[in-house]
C-alpha positions as MATLAB code, in Angstrom:
seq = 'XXXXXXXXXXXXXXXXXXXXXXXXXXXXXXXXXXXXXXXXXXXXXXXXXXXXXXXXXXXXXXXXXXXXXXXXXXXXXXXXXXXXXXXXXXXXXXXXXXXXXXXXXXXXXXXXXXXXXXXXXXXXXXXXXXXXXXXXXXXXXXXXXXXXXXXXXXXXXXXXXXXXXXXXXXXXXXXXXXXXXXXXXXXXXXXXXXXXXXXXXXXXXXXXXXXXXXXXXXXXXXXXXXXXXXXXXXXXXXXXXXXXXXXXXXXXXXXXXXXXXXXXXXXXXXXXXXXXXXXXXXXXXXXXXXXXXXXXXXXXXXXXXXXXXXXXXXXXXXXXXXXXXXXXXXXXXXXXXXXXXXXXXXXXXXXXXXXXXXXXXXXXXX';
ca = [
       0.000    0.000    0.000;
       1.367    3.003   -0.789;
       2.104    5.866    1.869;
       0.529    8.988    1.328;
       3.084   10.618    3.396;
       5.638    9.596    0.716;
       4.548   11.949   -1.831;
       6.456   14.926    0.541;
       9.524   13.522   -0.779;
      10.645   12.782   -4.399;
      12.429    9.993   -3.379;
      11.751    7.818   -0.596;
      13.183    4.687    1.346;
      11.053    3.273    3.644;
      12.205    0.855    5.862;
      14.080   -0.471    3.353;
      16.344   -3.853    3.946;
      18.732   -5.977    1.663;
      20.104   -9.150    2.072;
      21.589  -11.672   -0.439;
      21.105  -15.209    2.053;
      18.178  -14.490    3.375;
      20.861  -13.956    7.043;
      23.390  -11.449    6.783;
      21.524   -7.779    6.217;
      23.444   -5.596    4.110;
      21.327   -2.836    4.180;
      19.214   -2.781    7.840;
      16.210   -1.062    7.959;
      17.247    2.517    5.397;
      14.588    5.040    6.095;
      15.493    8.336    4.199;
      13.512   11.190    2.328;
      14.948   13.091   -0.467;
      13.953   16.079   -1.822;
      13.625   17.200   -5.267;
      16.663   19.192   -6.480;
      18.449   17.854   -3.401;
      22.318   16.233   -4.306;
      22.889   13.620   -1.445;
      26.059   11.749   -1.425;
      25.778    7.980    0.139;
      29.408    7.836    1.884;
      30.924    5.141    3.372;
      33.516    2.210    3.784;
      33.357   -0.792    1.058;
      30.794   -2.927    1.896;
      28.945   -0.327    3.746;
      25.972   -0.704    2.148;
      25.724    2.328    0.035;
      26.223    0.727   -3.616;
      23.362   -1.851   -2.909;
      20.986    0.704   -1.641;
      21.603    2.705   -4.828;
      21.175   -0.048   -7.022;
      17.861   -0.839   -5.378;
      17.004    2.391   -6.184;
      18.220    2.010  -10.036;
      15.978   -1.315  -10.068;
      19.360   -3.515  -10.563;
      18.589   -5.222   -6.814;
      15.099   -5.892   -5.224;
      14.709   -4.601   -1.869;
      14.095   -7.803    0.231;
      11.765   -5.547    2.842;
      10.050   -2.218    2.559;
       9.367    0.160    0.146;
      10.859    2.227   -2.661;
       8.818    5.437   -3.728;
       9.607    7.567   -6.181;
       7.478   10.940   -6.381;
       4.827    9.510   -4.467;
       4.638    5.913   -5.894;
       6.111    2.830   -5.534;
       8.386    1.749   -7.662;
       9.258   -1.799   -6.112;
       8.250   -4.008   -8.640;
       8.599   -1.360  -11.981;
      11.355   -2.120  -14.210;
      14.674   -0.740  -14.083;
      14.406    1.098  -18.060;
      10.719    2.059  -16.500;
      11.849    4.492  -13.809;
      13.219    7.116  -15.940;
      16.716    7.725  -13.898;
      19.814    9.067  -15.465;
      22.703    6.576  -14.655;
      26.529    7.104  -14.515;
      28.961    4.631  -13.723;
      32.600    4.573  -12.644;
      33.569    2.780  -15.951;
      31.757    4.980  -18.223;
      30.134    2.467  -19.779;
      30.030    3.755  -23.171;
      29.341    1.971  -26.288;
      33.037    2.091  -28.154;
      31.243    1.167  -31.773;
      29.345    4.042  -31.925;
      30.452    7.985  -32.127;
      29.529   10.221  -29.020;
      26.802   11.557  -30.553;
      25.439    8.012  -31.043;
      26.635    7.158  -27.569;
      23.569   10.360  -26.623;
      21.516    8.986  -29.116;
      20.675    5.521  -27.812;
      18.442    6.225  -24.535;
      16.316    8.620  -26.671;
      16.285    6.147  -29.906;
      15.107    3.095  -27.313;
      12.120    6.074  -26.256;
      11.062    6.395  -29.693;
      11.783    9.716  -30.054;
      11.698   11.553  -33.643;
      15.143   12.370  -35.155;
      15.070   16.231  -35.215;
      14.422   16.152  -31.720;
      16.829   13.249  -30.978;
      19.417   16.226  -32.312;
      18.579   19.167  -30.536;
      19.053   17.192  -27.555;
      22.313   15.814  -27.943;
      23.653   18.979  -29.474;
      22.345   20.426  -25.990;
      23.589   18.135  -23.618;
      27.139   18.145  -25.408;
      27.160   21.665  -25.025;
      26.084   21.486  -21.282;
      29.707   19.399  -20.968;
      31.011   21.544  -23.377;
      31.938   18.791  -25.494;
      29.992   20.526  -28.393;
      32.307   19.956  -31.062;
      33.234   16.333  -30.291;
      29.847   14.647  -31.278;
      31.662   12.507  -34.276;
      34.527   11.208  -32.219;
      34.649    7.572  -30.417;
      35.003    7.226  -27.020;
      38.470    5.795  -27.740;
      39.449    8.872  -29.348;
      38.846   11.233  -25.836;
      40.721   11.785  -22.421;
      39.238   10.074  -19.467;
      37.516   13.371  -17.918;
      36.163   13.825  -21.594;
      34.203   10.281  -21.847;
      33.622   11.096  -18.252;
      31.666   13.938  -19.014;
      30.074   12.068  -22.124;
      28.724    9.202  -19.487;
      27.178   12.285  -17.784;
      25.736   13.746  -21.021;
      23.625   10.699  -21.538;
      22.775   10.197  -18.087;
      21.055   13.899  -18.819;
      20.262   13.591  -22.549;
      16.941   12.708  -21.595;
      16.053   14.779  -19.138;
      15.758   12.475  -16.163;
      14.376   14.159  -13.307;
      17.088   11.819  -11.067;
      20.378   10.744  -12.052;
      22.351    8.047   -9.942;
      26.186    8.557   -9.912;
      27.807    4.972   -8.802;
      31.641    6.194   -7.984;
      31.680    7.999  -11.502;
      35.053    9.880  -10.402;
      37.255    6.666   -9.214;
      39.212    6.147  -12.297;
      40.151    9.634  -13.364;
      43.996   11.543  -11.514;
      43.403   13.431   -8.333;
      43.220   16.595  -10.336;
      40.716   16.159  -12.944;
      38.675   14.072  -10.319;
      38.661   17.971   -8.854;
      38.233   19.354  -11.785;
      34.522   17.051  -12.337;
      33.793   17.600   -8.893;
      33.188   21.291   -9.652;
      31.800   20.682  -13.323;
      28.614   18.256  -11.846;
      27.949   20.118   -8.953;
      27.815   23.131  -11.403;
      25.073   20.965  -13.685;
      23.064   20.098  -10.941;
      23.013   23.901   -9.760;
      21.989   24.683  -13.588;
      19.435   22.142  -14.042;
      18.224   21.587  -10.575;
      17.777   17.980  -11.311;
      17.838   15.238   -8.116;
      20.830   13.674   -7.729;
      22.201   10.460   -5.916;
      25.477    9.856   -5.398;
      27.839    7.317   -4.476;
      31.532    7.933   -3.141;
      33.802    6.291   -0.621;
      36.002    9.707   -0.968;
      34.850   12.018    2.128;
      36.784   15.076    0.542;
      34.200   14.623   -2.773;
      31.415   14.236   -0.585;
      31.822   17.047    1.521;
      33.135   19.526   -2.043;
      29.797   18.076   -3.822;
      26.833   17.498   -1.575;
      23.928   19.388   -0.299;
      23.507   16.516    2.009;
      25.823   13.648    3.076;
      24.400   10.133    4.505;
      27.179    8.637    6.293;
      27.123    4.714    5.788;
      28.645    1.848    8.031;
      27.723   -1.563    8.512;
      24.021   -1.471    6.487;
      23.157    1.619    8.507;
      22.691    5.633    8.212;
      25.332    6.501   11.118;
      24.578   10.222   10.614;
      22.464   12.347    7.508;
      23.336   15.935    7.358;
      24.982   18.623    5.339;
      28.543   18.851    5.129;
      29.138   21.423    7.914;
      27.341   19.980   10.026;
      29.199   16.391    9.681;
      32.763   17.820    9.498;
      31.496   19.617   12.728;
      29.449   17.789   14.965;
      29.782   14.423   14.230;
      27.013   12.309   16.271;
      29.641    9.069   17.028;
      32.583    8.125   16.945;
      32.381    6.690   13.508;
      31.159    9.527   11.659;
      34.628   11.688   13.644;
      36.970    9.279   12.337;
      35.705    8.694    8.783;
      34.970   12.275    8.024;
      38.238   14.440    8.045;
      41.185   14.548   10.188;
      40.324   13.778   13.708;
      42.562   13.036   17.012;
      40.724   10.813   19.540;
      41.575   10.469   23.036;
      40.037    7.485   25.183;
      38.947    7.876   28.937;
      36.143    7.340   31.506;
      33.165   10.119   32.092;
      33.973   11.712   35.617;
      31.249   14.271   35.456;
      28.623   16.661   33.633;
      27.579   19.699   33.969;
      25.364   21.915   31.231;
      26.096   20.125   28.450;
      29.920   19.910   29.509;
      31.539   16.493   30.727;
      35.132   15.934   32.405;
      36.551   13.305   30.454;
      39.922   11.434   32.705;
      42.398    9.816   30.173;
      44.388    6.827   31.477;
      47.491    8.906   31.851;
      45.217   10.987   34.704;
      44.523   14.064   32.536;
      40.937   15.412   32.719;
      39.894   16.856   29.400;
      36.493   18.901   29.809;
      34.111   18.813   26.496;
      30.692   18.791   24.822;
      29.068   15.918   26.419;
      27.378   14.378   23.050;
      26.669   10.791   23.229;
      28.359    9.456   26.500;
      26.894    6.300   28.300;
      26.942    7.434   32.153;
      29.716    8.242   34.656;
      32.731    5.693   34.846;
      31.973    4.596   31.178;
      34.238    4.891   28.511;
      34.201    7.750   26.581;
      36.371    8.780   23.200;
      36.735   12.446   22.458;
      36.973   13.804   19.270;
      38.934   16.703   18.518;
      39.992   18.176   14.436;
      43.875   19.123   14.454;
      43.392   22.744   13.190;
      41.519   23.760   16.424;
      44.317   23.148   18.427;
      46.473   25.980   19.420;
      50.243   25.811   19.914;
      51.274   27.971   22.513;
      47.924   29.277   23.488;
      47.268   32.801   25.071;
      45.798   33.309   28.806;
      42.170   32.636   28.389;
      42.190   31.239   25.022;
      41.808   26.969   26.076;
      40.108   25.902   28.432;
      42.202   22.556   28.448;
      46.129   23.161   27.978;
      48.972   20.367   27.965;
      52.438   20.311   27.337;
      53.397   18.638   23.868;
      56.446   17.066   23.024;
      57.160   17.372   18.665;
      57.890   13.757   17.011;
      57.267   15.162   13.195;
      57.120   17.938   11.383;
      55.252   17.766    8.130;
      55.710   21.369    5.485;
      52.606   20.936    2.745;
      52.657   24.128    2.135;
      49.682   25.647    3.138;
      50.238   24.296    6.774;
      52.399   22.472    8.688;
      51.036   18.998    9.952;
      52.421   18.599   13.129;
      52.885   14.999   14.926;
      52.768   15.273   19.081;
      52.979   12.914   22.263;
      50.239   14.417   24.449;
      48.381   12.209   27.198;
      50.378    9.714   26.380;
      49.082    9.583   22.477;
      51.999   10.237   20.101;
      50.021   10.246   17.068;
      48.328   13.708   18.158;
      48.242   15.719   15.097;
      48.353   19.743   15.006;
      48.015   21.645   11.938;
      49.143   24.789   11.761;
      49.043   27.725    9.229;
      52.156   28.888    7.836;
      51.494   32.481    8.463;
      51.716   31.771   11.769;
      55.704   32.204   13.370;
      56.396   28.826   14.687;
      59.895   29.272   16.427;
      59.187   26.125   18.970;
      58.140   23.482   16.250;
      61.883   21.577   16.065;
      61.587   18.006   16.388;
      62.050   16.615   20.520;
      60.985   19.965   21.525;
      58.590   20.504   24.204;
      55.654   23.401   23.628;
      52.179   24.155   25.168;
      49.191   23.629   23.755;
      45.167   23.973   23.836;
      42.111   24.037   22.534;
      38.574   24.910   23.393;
      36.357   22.313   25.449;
      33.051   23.550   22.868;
      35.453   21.951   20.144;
      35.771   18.947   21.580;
      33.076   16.229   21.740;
      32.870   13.137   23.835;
      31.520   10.864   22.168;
      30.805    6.673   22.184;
      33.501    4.467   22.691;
      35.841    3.658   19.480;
];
C-alpha cells in the first residue's frame, strides 16, 4: 500500500532492507527522504551498504523488505528502463562502436523519439559538458575526464528528473577528479535535477553534496549537510571517517550543562561537549579536528592546555602537519598555518598547547 506521506519527498526509502542469504543484512532497515533538487552523497567504507541501496534504487537489486517510492509511488516491482533515472557509472560504460553523438543517441532512440528532436538534444547536452564539437569522435578517441563527461551527457540527454552517480570519479587523476567535482555540482546547480550519489572519498562528498548520509555496517550513522558532519559528528564513527580527527580514550567523571570531564588513562581530565556518552565511569572517546588546536595558546584562550612534546614535522605548504605525544598519544596531530611564526616546532621539543572544550566532543567508545 502506498504511503501517502511519501509523496512529501521525491524519493523515498522506507524501511528499506537488503540481504543476499536471506541472514546477513546488508542494508538494515534505510529510512530516508529526499527532496527534489536535493544532491545527497551515500558515503561510506566498502561494503557499507551504500552501492546496494543505490542499485535498489536504479531497479538492478530488489529490496528484500520495505518500500521504494519515487514521487509519491512505488516503484518496487517497476522495471529498471521504466523508472526514468539518469545513470553514470565509474567505468563509463560507453558503447566504443558508436560515435559520441550516437553514444547520446541511444536512450532517446530506445524512447522512440523523432530524429530532429533526438538532435537538438544531444547537441544540448554536449554543449552542457562543453563537449559541443566532439559529437563525431569515439570514445576511444577522448581523455578520461572527456568520456567522463560524455557518461554524464547521456545520463542527462533525456532529461531524467534523477540521475544516480555509482563512484563515476574513481578512475580519473586526483586533479581532474577535482576538476569534475566542480563541473557536476555546477550541472546540478543549472538544471536543478535530483541527484544520488555514491563515493567512498569524504573530501568529494563534503566539495559536492547538499547533504551527506554517512554509511557503516548497512546503517545511516549520521544524515546531514557537510558542515554539520565535518562539525558535529554524532559518534565516533562519523569523527573518524569524516576528516582529520585526534581521539583520546577515557572514563566520564562528570557533567555539567552540556559539559563532561573526560579522565584519560594517563590521569589528565579533558572537559568537552558531552554528546553521546553512556553514564559516569563509562568509557568515553573524544573527538577533537587538528586545526583547532592551538600551539602555545594565550591566557584565556583553552580551556584545556597540555604540554606537547614534537615527534614530526610535516611542510605541505599551506600548513604544517604537526605529529605530538600528548596524554600519552603520540600520534596527536596539530596543523598549523604557515602564516603563523612557529619558532618552537623543532623536532624533541617541548611546547604548550590547547584548545577549546566547545570543540571537543565526547563521544561513544571507538
Amino acid at each position: 500500500m502506498e504511503n501517502s506521506a511519501s509523496s512529501e519527498a521525491f524519493v523515498r526509502f522506507e524501511g528499506v532492507q537488503k540481504s543476499y542469504d536471506g541472514k546477513l543484512l546488508v542494508v538494515k532497515d534505510l529510512n530516508i527522504d529526499i527532496p527534489r533538487g536535493e544532491f545527497l552523497t551515500m558515503l561510506g567504507p566498502s561494503g557499507s551498504g551504500k552501492t546496494t541501496s543505490l542499485m535498489m534504487l536504479a531497479g538492478f537489486e530488489t529490496a528484500t523488505h520495505g518500500n521504494i517510492y519515487l514521487d509519491g509511488h512505488s516503484i518496487n516491482n517497476v522495471a529498471p528502463h521504466k523508472r526514468g533515472i539518469g545513470m553514470v557509472f565509474q567505468n563509463y560504460a560507453l558503447f566504443p562502436h558508436m560515435t559520441v553523438a550516437e553514444n547520446l543517441a541511444f536512450p532517446l532512440q530506445v524512447r522512440n523519439m523523432g530524429k530532429s528532436d533526438i538532435e537538438e538534444r544531444v547537441k544540448r547536452a554536449l554543449d552542457m559538458v562543453e563537449l559541443g564539437n566532439f559529437g563525431d569522435r569515439r570514445p576511444a578517441q577522448l581523455s578520461g575526464g572527456q568520456q567522463q563527461r560524455v557518461a554524464v551527457a547521456r545520463a542527462l540527454v533525456f532529461e531524467p528528473e534523477l540521475i544516480l552517480m555509482d563512484e563515476p570519479l574513481g578512475a580519473l587523476d586526483k586533479n581532474l577528479r577535482e576538476q569534475m567535482q566542480y563541473e557536476i555540482k555546477h550541472i546540478h546547480e543549472r538544471l536543478g535535477v535530483t541527484v544520488v550519489y555514491v563515493t567512498h572519498d569524504q573530501s568529494e562528498a563534503l566539495t559536492m553534496s547538499n547533504r551527506i548520509a554517512v554509511f557503516n555496517d548497512g546503517v545511516i550513522q549520521q544524515l546531514a549537510p557537510p558542515t554539520e558532519l565535518y562539525e558535529k559528528p554524532i559518534n565516533s564513527f562519523v569523527a573518524q571517517f569524516i576528516g582529520e580527527n585526534n581521539k583520546l580514550s577515557g572514563t566520564l567523571q562528570s557533567t555539567q550543562d552540556g559539559l563532561c570531564t573526560i579522565r584519560l588513562p594517563t590521569g589528565e581530565e579533558v572537559t568537552a561537549l558531552d554528546i553521546n556518552t553512556a553514564g559516569i565511569d563509562k568509557e568515553s572517546t573524544l573527538s577533537l579536528r587538528p586545526e583547532r588546536v592551538f600551539l602555545e595558546p594565550v591566557q584565556g584562550q583553552c580551556d584545556n592546555v597540555f604540554n606537547g612534546k614534537v615527534e614530526e614535522v610535516i611542510y605541505l605548504g599551506d600548513h604544517k602537519r604537526v605529529r605530538m605525544n600528548v596524554c600519552g598519544h603520540d600520534d596527536f596531530i596539530v596543523k598549523v598555518p604557515n602564516s603563523t611564526d612557529n619558532k618552537g616546532l623543532e623536532v624533541g621539543g617541548i611546547t604548550p598547547i590547547g584548545w577549546s572544550s566547545n570543540d571537543c566532543r565526547a563521544l561513544d567508545p571507538a
